[in-house]
N, C-alpha and C positions, 0 to 999 in steps of 0.2 A: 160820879166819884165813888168810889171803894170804901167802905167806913167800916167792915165787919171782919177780923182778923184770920181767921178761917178762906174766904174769901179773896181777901188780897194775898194769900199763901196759894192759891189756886190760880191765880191771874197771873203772879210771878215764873211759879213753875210752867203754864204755858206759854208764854212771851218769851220764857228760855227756852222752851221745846223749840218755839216756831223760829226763833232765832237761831240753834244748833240746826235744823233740818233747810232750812234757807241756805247756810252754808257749804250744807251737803250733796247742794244742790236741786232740790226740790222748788215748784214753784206755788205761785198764791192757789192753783186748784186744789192743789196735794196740800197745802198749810189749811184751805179751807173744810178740806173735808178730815185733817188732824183735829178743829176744832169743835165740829159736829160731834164728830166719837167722841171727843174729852168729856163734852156738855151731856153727852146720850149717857154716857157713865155717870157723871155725875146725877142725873136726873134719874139714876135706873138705883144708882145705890143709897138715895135720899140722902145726902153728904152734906146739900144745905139746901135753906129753903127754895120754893120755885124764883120767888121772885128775886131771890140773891144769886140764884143762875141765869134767871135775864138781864141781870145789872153785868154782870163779869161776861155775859153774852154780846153783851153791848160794845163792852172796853176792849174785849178782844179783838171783837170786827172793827171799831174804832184804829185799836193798836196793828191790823192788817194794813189797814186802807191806808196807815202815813208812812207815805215810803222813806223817810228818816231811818226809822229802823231795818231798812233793808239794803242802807247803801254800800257799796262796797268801798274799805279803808284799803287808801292805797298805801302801800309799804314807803318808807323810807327810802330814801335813795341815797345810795354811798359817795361819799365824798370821793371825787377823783386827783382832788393835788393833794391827796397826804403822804408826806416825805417819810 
């Protein structure tokens, strides 16, 4: 779990990256290798500490692997007897 505020501000914005590029049609190879770069960035600009990029390392690949988040919402379907 996430405890450090900085941190879960990093894990948000890419759970929405990988969430807006899922829809874009991209798949888990192209989200996996979105989140390498994120982490290489992070890890190259010292943004936080190591081991608070292996925790948010963690959650992200955690948050890959449960396809909940990737299901597709079916739309609504319109009523056919309205007068």
């Amino acid at each position: 779990m996430l405890q450090d505020t900085r941190t879960i501000r990093y894990y948000q914005q890419l759970t929405d990256s990988l969430v807006y590029m899922w829809n874009r049609g991209y798949r888990f190879d192209d989200l996996r290798l979105y989140i390498d770069g994120y982490l290489a960035a992070l890890r190259h600009s010292n943004a936080l500490e190591a081991y608070l990029i292996h925790r948010l390392e963690e959650e992200a690949t955690r948050y890959l692997r449960d396809p909940s988040n990737f299901e597709i919402i079916p739309l609504p379907q319109p009523e056919t007897d309205y007068y």
